[in-house]
N, C-alpha and C positions, 0 to 999 in steps of 0.2 A: 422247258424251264418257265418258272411262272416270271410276271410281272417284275414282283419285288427281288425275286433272285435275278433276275435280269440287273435290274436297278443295285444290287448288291454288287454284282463283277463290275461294274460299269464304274462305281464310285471304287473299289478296291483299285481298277485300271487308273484312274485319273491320281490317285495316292503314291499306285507305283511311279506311275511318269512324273511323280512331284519327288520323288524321294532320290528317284535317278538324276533327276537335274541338278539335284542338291548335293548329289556322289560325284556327277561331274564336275561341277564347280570348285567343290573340297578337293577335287585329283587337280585340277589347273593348277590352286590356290599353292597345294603342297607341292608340285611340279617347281613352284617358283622358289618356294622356302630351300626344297632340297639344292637348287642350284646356289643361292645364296651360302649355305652352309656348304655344300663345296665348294666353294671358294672362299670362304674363311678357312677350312680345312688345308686349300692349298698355300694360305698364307701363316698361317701358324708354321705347317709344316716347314715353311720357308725359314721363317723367323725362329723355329728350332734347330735348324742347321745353321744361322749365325751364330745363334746361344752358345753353341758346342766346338766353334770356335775360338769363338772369346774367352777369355780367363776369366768367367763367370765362377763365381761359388758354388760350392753344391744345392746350398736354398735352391740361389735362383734357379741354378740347373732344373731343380724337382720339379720346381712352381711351373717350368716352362715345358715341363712333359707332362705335369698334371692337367694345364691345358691343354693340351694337344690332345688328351686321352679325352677329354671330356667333350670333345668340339667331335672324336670320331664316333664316340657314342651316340652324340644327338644324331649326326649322320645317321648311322646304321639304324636308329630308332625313329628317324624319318622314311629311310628306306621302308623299313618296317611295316609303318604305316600307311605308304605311298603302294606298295603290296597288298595289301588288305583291304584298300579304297577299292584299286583297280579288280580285285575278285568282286567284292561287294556288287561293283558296276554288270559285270559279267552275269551275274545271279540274277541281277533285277535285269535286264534288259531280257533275260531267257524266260523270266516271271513275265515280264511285259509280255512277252510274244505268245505266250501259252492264254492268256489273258483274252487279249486281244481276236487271238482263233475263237476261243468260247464265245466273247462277246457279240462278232462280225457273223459267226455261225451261227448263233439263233435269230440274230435281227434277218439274216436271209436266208431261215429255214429249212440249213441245211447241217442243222444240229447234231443231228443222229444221238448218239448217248451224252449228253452236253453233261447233267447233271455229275456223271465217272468221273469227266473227263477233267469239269470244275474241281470234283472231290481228288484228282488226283495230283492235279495243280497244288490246291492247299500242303496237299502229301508231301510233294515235294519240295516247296519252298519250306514246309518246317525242318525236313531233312537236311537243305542246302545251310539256315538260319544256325541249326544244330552244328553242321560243320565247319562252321563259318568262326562260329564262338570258339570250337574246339582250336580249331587252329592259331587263332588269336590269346589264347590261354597260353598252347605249347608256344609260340615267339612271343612271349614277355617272358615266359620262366627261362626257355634260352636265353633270350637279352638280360634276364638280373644273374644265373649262372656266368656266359662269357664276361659280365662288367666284376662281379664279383671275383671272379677264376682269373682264366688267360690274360683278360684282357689288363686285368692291375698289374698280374706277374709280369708281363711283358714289359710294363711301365716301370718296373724293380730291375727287371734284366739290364733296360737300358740306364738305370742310375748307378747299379753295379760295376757295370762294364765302364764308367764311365771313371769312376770310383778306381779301380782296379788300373786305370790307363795312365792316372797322374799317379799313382802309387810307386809303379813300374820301375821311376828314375828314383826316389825316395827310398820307399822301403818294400825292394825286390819279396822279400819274404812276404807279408801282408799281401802285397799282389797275387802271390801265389794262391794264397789261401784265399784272397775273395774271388778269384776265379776259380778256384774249387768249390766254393759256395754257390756260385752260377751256376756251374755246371750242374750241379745235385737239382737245384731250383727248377732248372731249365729241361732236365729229366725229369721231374713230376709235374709239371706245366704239359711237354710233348702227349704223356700218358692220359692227361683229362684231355685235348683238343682231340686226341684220337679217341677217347669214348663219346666227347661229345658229338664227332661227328658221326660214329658209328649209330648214334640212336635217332641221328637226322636221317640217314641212308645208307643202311652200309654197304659195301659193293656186293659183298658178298652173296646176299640178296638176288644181285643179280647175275650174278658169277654161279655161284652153285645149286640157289633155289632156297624154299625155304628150310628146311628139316637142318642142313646144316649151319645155315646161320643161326635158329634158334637154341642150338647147344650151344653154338657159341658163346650165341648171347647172353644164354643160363651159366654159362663158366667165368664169365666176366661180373656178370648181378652177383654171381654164391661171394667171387673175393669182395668185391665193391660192398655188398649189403651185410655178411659175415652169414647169412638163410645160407640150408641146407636147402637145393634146389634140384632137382631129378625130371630128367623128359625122356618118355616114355613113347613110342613111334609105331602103329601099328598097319598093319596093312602093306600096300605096295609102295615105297617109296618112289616119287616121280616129281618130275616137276610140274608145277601147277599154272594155270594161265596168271601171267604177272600182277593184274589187280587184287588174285586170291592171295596170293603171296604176300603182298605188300597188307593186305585187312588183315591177315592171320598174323600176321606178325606184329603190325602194329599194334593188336588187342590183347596179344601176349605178353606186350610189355608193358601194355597198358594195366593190368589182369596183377601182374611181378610188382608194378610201383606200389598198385593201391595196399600188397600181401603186405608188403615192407614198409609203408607209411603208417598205416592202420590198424593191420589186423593184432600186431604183437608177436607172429607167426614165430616158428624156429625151423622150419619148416613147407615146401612147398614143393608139389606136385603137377608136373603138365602133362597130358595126355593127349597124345593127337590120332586121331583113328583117320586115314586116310583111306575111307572109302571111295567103290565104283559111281554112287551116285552122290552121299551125302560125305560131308567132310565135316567131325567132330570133334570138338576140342576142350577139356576141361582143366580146371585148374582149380586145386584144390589147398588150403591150408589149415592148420593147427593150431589158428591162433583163435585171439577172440569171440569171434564171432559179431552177428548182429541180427536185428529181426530184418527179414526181408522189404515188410513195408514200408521199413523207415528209405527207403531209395526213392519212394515217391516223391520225400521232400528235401531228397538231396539236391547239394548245386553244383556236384561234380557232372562233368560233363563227361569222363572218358565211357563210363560203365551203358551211357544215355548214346551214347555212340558208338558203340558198339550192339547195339538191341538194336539199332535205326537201320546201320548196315547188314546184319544179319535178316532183319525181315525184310531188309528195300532189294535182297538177293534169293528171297524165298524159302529163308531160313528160319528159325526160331532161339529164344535167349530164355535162359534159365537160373535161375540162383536158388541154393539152398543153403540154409544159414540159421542160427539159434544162439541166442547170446552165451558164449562158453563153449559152443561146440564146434568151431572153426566153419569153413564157409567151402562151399563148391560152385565156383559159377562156369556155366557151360552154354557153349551157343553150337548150332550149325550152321553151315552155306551147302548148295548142290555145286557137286565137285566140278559141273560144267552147266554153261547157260543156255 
């Protein structure tokens, strides 16, 4: 390593350990928010079980579950947060450490291929950066889905019921009917928490492997998105080492969102050839189309994450696509390491 690439790691090292300090600090900082907002959390909650005592109005009643809804979002959206620091941390100090060998290694010239070894450090921290963003993408559209979804509903459940309870000695009939209201409400509320958390993890996954979960999961997209969707299984079915499982699926669904948001599709196609050494997977639709180079200057992250983990496993990524002539993107991994 020459001079100035020496002097290059050496000031990139000194940025990480500045950047780590400044991740620590922010995790302390929010450490301490979080616990303040839990304890507002425990006092509202408090103060909503006096509410619901008292022969308060409906207003009030609302206003005092409107708070309470609001005080567990900043919560969870701290938690959120307080998550994503502590990964952040995690990443740079593995950056630091990788850093720090290169640097310590050529100052006591026992370098050996320092230059790989640098290139491969970069490699990876833009992998880790790329994951990092992805992840923080998927918990905000959870967090605006559950604030938007369940999380209001439940806030409705509870005005209902509450609605429904002073009714009861009044006008039995109405009662009845707004608990049949609940009821219906409270069945298409169950139905999204359990999609939602089917696309955070679903057991199945790990219960049967992947090939069954993703018909699943294409029977549940065809009702959900109204796509004609068909998967297609070739080779030996087996269960695959749990990381494969979990990228293959995850880029599948990833692969189904973008068909259904974007393409205009009516239609969609997955293929998965499960070979002895290489495992392939395509996915193809009917809709729009695009020119391939415009992904260069996309700022979607899933299609960019899925190219990163397919080559960071010794695989390759593919897209074919023509504006009007619908799209086929395919990647591989080797079916073991």
């Amino acid at each position: 390593m020459t001079e100035n690439e020496l002097m290059d790691y050496q000031k990139e090292l000194e940025e990480t350990q500045r950047a780590l300090r400044e991740v620590t600090l922010m995790i302390e900082q929010s450490q301490g928010e979080l616990g303040k907002i839990t304890q507002r959390n425990t006092a509202i909650t408090s103060h909503l079980q006096q509410t619901q005592k008292q022969g308060t109005t409906i207003e009030e009643l609302k206003m005092s579950y409107d708070s309470a809804l609001d005080v567990q979002q900043r919560f969870f959206i701290m938690r959120g947060q307080l998550e994503k620091l502590q990964n952040d941390r995690d990443h740079l100090q593995k950056y630091k450490t990788v850093l720090e060998r290169i640097v310590d290694g050529d100052v006591s010239g026992n370098a050996g291929n320092t230059s790989a070894s640098a290139a491969s450090a970069k490699s990876q921290m833009a992998g880790i950066e790329m994951i990092v963003s992805a992840q923080e993408a998927e918990r905000q559209r959870l967090s605006r889905q559950m604030h938007d979804g369940p999380a209001q509903a439940l806030s409705n459940f509870i005005l209902q019921t509450e609605i429904a309870m002073r009714l009861l000695d009044v006008d039995p009939v109405q009662a009845k009917d707004e608990l049949g209201n609940l009821k219906t409400s409270a069945m298409g509320t169950f139905q999204k928490v359990r999609n939602f958390i089917f696309e955070l993890r679903p057991m199945m996954l790990d219960d049967l492997g992947l090939v069954p979960t993703l018909r699943k999961y294409s029977d549940a997209f065809k009702e959900q998105s109204g796509l004609e969707v068909s998967v297609m299984v070739t080779g030996a079915e087996c269960r695959l080492e749990p990381y494969l499982e979990v990228m293959i699926f995850r880029a599948v669904q990833e692969l189904l969102g973008n068909a259904s948001r974007h393409s205009q599709a009516t239609l969609i196609k997955v293929q998965i050839d499960l070979g002895n050494e290489f495992i392939r997977v395509n996915v193809e639709d009917n809709g729009k189309g695009f020119a391939p180079e415009t992904l260069q200057d996309s700022t979607s992250l899933g299609l960019k994450l899925i190219r990163e983990r397919s080559e960071m496993l010794g695989g390759n990524f593919e897209v074919e696509s023509a504006p009007g002539s619908g799209a086929r993107i395919s990647f591989t991994v080797p079916s073991k390491m």
